[in-house]
Biopython code that builds the backbone (N, CA, C, O; Angstrom):
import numpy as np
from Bio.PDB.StructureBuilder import StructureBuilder

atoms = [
    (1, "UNK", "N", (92.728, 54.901, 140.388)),
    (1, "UNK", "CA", (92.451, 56.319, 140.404)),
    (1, "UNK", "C", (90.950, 56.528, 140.606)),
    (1, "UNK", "O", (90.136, 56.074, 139.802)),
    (2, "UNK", "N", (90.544, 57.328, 141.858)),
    (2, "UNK", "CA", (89.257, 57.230, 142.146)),
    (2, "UNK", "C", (89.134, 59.219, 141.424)),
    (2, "UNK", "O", (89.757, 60.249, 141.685)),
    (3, "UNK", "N", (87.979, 58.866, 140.465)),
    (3, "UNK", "CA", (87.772, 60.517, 139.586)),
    (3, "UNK", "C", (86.267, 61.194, 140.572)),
    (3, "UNK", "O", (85.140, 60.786, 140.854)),
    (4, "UNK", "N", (86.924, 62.172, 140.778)),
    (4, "UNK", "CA", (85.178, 62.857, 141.606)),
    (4, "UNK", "C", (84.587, 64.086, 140.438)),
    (4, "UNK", "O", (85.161, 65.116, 140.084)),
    (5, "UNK", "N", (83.555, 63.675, 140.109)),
    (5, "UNK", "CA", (82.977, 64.275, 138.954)),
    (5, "UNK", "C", (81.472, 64.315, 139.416)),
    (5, "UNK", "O", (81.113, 63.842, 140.494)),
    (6, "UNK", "N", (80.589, 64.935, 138.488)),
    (6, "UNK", "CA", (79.464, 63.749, 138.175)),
    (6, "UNK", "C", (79.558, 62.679, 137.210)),
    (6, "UNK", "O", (80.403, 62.552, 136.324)),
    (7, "UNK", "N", (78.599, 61.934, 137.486)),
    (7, "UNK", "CA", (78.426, 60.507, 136.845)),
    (7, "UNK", "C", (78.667, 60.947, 135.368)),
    (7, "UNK", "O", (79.582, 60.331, 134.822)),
    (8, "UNK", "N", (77.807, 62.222, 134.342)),
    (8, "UNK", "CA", (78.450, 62.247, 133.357)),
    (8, "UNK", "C", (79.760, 62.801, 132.718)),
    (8, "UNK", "O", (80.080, 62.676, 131.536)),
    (9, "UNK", "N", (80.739, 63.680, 134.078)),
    (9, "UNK", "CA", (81.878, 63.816, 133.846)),
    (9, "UNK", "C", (82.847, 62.740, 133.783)),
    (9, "UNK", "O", (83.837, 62.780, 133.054)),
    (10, "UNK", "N", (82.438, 61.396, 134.860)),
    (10, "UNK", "CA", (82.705, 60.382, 135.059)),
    (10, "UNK", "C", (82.905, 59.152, 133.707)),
    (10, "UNK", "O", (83.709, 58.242, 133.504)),
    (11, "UNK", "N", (82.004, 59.566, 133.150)),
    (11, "UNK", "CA", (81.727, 58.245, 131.791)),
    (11, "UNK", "C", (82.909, 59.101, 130.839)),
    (11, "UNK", "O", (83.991, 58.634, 130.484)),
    (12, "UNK", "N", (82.518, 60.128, 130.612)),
    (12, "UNK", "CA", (83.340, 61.079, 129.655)),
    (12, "UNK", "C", (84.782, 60.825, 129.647)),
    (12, "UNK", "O", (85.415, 60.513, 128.639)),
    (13, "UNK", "N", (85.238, 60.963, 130.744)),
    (13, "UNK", "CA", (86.597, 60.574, 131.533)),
    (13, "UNK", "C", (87.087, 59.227, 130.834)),
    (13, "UNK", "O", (87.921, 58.844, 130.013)),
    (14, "UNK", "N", (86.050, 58.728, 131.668)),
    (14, "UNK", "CA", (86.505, 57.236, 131.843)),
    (14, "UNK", "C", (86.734, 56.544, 129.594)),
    (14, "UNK", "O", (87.323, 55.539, 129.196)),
    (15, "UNK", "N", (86.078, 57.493, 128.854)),
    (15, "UNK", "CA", (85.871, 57.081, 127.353)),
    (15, "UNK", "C", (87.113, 58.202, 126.734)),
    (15, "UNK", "O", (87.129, 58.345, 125.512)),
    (16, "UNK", "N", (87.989, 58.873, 127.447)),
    (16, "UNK", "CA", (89.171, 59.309, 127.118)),
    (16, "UNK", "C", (89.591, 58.541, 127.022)),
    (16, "UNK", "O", (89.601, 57.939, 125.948)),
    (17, "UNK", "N", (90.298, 58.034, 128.304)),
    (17, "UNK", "CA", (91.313, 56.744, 128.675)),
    (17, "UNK", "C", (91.514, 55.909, 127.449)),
    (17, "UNK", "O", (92.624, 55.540, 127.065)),
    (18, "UNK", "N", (90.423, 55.642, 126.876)),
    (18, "UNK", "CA", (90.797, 54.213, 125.764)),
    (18, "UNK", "C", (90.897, 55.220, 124.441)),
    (18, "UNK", "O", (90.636, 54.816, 123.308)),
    (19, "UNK", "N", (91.227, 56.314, 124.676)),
    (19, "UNK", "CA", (91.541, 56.895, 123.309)),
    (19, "UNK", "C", (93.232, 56.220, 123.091)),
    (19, "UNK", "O", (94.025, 56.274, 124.031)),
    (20, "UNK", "N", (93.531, 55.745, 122.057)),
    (20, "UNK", "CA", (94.576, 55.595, 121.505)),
    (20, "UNK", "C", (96.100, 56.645, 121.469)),
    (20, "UNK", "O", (95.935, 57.807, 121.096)),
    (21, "UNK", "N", (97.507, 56.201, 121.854)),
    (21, "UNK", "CA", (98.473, 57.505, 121.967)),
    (21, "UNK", "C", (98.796, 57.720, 120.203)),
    (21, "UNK", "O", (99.264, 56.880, 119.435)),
    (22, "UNK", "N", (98.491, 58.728, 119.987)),
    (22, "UNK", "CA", (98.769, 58.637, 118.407)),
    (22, "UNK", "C", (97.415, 59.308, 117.676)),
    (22, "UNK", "O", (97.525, 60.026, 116.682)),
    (23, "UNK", "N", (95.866, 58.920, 118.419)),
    (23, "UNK", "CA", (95.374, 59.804, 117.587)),
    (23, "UNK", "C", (94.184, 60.454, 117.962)),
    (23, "UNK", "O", (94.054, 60.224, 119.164)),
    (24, "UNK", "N", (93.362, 61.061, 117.614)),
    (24, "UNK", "CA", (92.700, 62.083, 117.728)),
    (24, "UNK", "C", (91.182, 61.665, 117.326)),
    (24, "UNK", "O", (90.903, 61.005, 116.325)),
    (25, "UNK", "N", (90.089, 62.244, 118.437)),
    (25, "UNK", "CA", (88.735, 61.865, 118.142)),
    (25, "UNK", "C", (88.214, 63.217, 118.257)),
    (25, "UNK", "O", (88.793, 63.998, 119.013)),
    (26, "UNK", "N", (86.851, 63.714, 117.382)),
    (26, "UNK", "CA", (86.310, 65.294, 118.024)),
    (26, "UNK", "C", (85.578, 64.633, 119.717)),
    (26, "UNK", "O", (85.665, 63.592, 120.368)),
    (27, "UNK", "N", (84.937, 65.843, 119.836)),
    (27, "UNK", "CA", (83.897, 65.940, 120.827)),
    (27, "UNK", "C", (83.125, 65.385, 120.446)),
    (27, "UNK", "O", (82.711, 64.736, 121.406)),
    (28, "UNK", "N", (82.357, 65.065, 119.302)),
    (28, "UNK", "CA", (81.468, 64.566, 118.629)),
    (28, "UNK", "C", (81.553, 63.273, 118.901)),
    (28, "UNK", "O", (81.152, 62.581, 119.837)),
    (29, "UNK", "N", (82.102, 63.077, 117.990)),
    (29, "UNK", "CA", (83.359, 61.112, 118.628)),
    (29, "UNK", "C", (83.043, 60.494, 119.900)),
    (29, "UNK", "O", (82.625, 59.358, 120.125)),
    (30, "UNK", "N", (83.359, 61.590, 120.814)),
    (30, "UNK", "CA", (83.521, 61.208, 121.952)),
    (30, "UNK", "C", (81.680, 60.941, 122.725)),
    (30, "UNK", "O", (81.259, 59.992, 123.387)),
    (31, "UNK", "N", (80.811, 62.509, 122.165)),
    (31, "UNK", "CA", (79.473, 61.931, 122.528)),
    (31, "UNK", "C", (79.012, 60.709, 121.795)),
    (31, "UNK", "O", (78.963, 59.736, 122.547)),
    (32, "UNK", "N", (78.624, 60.433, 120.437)),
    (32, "UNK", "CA", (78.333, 59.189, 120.539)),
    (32, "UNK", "C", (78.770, 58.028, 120.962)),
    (32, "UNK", "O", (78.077, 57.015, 121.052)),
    (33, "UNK", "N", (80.181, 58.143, 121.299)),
    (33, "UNK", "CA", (80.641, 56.827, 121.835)),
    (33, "UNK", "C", (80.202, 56.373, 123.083)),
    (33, "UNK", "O", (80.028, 55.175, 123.305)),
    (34, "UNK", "N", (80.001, 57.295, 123.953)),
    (34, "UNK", "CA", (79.021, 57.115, 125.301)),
    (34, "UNK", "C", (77.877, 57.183, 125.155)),
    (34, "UNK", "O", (77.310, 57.001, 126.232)),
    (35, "UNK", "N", (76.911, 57.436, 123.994)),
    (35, "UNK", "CA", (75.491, 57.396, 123.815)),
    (35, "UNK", "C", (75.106, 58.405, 124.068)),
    (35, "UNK", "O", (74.240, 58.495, 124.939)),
    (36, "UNK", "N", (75.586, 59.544, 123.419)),
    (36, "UNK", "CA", (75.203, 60.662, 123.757)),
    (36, "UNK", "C", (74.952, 61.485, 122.550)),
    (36, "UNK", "O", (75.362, 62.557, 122.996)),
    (37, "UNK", "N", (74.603, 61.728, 121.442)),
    (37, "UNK", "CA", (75.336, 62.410, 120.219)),
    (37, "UNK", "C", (74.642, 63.864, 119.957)),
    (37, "UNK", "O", (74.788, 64.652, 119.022)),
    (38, "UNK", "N", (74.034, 63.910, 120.840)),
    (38, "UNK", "CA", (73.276, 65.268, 121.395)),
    (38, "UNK", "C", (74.020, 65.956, 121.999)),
    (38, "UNK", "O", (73.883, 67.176, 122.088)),
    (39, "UNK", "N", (75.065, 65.209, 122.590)),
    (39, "UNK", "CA", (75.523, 66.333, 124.244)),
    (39, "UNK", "C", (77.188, 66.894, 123.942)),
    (39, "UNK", "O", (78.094, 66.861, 124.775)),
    (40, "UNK", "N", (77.283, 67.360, 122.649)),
    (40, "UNK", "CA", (78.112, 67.699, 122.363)),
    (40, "UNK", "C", (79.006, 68.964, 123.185)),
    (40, "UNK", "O", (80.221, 69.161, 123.200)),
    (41, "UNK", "N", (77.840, 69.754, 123.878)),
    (41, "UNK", "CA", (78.552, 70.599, 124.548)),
    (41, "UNK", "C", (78.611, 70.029, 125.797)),
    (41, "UNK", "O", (79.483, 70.608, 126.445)),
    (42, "UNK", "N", (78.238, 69.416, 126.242)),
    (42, "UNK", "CA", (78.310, 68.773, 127.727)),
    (42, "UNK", "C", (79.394, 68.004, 127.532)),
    (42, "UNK", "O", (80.062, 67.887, 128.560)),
    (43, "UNK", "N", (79.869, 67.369, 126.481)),
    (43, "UNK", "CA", (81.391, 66.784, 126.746)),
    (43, "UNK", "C", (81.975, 67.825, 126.197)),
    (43, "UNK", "O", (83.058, 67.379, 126.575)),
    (44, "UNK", "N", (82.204, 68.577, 125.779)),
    (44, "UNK", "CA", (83.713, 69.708, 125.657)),
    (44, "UNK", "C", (83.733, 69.841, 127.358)),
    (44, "UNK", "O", (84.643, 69.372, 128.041)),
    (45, "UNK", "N", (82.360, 70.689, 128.003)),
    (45, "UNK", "CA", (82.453, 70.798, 129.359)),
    (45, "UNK", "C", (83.628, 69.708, 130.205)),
    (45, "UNK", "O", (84.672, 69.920, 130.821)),
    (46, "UNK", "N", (82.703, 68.259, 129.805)),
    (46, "UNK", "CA", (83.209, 67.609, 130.657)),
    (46, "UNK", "C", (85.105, 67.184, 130.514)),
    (46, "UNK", "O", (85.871, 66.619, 131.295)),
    (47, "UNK", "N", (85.292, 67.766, 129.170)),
    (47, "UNK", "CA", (86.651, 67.194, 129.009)),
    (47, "UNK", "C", (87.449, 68.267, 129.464)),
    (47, "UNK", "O", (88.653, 68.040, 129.577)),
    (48, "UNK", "N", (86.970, 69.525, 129.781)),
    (48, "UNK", "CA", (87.663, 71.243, 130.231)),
    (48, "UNK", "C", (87.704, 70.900, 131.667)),
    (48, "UNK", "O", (88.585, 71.562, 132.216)),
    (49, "UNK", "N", (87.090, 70.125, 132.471)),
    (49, "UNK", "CA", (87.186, 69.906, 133.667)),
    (49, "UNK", "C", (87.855, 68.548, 134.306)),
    (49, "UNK", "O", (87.628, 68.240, 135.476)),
    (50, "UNK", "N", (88.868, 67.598, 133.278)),
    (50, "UNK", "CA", (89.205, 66.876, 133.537)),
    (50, "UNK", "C", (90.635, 66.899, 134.391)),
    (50, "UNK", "O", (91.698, 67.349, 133.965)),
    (51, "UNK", "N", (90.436, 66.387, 135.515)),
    (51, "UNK", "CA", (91.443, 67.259, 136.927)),
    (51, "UNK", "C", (92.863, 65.764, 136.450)),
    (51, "UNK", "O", (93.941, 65.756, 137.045)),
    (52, "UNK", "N", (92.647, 65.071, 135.740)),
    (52, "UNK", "CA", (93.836, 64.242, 135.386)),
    (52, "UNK", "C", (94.964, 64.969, 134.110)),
    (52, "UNK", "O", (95.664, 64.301, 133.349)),
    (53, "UNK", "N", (94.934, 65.564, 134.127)),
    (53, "UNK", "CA", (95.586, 65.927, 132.237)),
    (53, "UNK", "C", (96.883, 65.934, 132.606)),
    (53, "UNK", "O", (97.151, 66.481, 133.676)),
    (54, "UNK", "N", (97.751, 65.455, 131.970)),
    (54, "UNK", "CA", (97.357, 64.741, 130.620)),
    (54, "UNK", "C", (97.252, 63.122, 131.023)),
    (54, "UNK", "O", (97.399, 62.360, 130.068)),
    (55, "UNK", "N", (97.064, 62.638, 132.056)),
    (55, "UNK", "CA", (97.049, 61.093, 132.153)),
    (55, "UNK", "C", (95.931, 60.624, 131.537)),
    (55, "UNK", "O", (95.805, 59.515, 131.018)),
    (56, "UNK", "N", (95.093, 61.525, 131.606)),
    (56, "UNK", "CA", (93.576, 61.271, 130.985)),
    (56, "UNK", "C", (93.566, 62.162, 129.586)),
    (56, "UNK", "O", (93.598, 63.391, 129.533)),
    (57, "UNK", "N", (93.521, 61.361, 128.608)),
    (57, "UNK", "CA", (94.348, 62.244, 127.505)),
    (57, "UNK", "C", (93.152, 63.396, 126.833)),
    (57, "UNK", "O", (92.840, 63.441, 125.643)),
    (58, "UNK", "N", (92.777, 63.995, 127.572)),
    (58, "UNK", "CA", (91.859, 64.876, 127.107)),
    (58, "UNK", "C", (92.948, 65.809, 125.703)),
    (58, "UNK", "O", (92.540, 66.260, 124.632)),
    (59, "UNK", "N", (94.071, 65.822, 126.150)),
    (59, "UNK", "CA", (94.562, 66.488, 124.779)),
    (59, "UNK", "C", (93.978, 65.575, 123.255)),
    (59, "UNK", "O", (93.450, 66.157, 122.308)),
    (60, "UNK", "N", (94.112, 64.744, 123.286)),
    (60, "UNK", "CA", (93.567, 63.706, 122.133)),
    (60, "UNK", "C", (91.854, 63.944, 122.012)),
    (60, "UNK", "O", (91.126, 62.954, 121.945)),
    (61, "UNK", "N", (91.439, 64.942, 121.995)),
    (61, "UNK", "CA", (90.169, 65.430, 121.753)),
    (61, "UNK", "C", (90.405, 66.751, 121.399)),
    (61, "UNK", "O", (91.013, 67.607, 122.043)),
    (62, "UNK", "N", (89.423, 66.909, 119.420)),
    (62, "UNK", "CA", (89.861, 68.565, 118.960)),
    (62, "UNK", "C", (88.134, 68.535, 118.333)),
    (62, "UNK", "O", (87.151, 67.796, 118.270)),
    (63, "UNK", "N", (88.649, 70.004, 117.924)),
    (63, "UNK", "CA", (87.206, 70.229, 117.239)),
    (63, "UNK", "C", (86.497, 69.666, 115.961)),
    (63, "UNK", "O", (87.208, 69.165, 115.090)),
    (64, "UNK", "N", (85.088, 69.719, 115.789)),
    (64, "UNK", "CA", (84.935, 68.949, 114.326)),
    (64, "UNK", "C", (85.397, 69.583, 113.490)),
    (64, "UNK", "O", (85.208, 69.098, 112.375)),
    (65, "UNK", "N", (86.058, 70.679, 113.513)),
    (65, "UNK", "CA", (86.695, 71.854, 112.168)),
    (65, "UNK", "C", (87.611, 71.389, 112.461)),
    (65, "UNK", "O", (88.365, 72.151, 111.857)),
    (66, "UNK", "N", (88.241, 70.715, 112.925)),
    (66, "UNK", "CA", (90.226, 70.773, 112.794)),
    (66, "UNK", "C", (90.700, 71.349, 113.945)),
    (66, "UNK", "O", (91.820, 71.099, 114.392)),
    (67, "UNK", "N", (90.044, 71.983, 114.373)),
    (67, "UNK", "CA", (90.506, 73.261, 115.550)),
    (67, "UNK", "C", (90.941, 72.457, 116.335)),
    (67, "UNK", "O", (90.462, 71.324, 116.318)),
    (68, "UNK", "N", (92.002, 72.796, 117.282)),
    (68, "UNK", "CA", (92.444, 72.191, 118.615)),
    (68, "UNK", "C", (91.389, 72.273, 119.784)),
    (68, "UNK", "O", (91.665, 71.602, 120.778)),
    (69, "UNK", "N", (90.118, 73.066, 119.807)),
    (69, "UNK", "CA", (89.327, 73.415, 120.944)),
    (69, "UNK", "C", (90.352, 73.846, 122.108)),
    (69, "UNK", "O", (91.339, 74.520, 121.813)),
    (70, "UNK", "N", (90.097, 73.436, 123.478)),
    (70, "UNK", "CA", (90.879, 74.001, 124.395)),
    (70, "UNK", "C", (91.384, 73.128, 124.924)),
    (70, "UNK", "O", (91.098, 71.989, 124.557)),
    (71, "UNK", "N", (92.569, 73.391, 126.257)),
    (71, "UNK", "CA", (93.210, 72.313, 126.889)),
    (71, "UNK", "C", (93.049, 73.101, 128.306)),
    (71, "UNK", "O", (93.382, 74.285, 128.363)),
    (72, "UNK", "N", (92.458, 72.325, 129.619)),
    (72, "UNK", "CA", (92.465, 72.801, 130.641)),
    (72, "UNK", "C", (93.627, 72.037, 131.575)),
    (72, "UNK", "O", (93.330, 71.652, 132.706)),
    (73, "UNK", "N", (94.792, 71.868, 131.098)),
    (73, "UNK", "CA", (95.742, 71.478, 131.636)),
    (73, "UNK", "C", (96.509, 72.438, 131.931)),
    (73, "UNK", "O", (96.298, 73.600, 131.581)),
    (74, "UNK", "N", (97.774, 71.941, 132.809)),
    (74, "UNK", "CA", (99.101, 73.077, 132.431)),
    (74, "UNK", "C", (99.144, 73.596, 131.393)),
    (74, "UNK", "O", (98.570, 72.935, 130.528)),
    (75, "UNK", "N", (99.706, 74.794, 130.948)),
    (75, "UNK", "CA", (100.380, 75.668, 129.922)),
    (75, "UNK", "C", (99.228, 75.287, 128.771)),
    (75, "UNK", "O", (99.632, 75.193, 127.612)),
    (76, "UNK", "N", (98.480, 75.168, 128.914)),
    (76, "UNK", "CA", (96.820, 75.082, 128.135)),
    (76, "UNK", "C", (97.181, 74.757, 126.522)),
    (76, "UNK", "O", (97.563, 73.640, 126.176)),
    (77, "UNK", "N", (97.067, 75.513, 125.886)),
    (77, "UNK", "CA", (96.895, 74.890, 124.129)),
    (77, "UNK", "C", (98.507, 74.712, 123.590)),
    (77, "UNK", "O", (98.938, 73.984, 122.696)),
    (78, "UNK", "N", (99.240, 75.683, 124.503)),
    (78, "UNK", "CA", (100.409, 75.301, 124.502)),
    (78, "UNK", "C", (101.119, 73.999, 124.544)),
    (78, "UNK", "O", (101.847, 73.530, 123.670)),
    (79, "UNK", "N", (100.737, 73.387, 125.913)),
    (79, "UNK", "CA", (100.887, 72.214, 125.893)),
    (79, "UNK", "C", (100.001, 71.175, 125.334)),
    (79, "UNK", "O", (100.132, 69.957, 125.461)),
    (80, "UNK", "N", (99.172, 71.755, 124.761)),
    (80, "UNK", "CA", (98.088, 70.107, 124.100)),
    (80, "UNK", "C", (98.658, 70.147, 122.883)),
    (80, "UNK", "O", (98.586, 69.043, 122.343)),
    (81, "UNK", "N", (99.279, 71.089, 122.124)),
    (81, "UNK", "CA", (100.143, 71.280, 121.136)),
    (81, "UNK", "C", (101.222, 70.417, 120.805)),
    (81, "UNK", "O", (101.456, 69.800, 119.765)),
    (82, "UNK", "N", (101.966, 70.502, 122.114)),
    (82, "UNK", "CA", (103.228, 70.115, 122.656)),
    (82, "UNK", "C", (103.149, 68.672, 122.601)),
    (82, "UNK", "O", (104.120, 68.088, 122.122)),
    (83, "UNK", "N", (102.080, 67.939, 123.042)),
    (83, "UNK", "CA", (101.710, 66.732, 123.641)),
    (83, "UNK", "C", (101.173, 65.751, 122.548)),
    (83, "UNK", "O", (101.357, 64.537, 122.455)),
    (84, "UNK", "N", (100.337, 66.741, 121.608)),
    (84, "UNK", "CA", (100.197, 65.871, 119.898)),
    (84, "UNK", "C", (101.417, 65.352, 119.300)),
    (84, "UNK", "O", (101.856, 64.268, 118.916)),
    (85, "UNK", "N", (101.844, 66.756, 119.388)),
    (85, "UNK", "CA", (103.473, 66.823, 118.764)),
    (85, "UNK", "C", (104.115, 65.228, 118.717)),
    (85, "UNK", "O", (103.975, 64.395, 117.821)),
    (86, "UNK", "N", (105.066, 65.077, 120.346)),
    (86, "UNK", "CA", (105.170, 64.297, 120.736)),
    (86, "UNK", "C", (104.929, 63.133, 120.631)),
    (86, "UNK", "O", (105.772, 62.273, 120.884)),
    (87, "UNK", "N", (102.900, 62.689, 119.965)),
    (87, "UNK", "CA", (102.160, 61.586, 120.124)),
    (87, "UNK", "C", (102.182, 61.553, 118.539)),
    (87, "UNK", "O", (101.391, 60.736, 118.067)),
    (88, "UNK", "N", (103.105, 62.446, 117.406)),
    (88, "UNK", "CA", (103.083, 62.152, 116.154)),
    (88, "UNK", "C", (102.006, 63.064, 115.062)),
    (88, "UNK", "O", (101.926, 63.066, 113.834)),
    (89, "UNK", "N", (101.253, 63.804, 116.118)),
    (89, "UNK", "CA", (100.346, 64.373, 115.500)),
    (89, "UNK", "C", (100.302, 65.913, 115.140)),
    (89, "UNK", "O", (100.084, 66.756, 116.010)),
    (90, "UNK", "N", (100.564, 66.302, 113.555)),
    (90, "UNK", "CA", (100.114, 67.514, 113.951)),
    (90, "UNK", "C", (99.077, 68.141, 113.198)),
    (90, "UNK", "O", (98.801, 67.612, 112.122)),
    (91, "UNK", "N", (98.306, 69.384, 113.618)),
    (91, "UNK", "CA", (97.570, 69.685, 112.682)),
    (91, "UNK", "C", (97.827, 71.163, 112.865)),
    (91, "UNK", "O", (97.285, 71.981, 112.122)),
]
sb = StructureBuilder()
sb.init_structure("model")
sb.init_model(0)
sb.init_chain("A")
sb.init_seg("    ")
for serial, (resi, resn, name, xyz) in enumerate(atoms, 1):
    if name == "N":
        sb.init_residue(resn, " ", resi, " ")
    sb.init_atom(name, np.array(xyz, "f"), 0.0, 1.0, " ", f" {name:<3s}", serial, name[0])
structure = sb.get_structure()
C-alpha cells in the first residue's frame, strides 16, 4: 500500500498500523511514539486525514479524557463506535 501524505502524515499512519486489534492509544500515545510529544494536534490532524480507515486503524485512537475524538471514516463516530465494539472495546 503506497500512502500519499506528507512525510508527517506518513509516519503517523504508518505508527497506527502496529496499534494492536483490541486496544486503544490517545493522540498523545501516538505523538510520543513517533518523537513527537509536542505535536499533539498535528496527529489528531494527521489521523482525520487517514484515506485508509479502517485498514489503518485510526479508530483505535481516542482522546486523553476518554472521549472517542473523531472518526474520518464512513458513518464517522458511528462507525468507530461500531468498530471498538467489535474489537472488544467499549467506553
Amino acid at each position: 500500500m503506497i500512502l500519499k501524505g506528507t512525510k508527517f502524515q506518513v509516519k503517523v499512519w504508518k505508527y497506527l498500523k502496529n496499534i494492536p486489534k483490541g486496544q486503544v492509544v490517545t493522540y498523545l500515545d501516538v505523538a510520543k511514539g513517533i518523537n513527537k510529544p509536542k505535536a499533539v494536534r498535528a496527529v489528531a490532524n494527521a489521523v482525520g486525514k487517514n484515506p485508509c480507515a479502517p485498514k489503518i486503524p485510526c479508530h483505535r485512537v481516542i482522546r486523553s479524557d476518554g472521549g472517542l475524538g473523531g472518526y474520518s471514516g464512513p458513518g464517522g463516530l458511528k462507525t468507530k463506535k461500531k468498530l471498538l465494539k467489535l474489537e472488544g472495546i467499549i467506553l
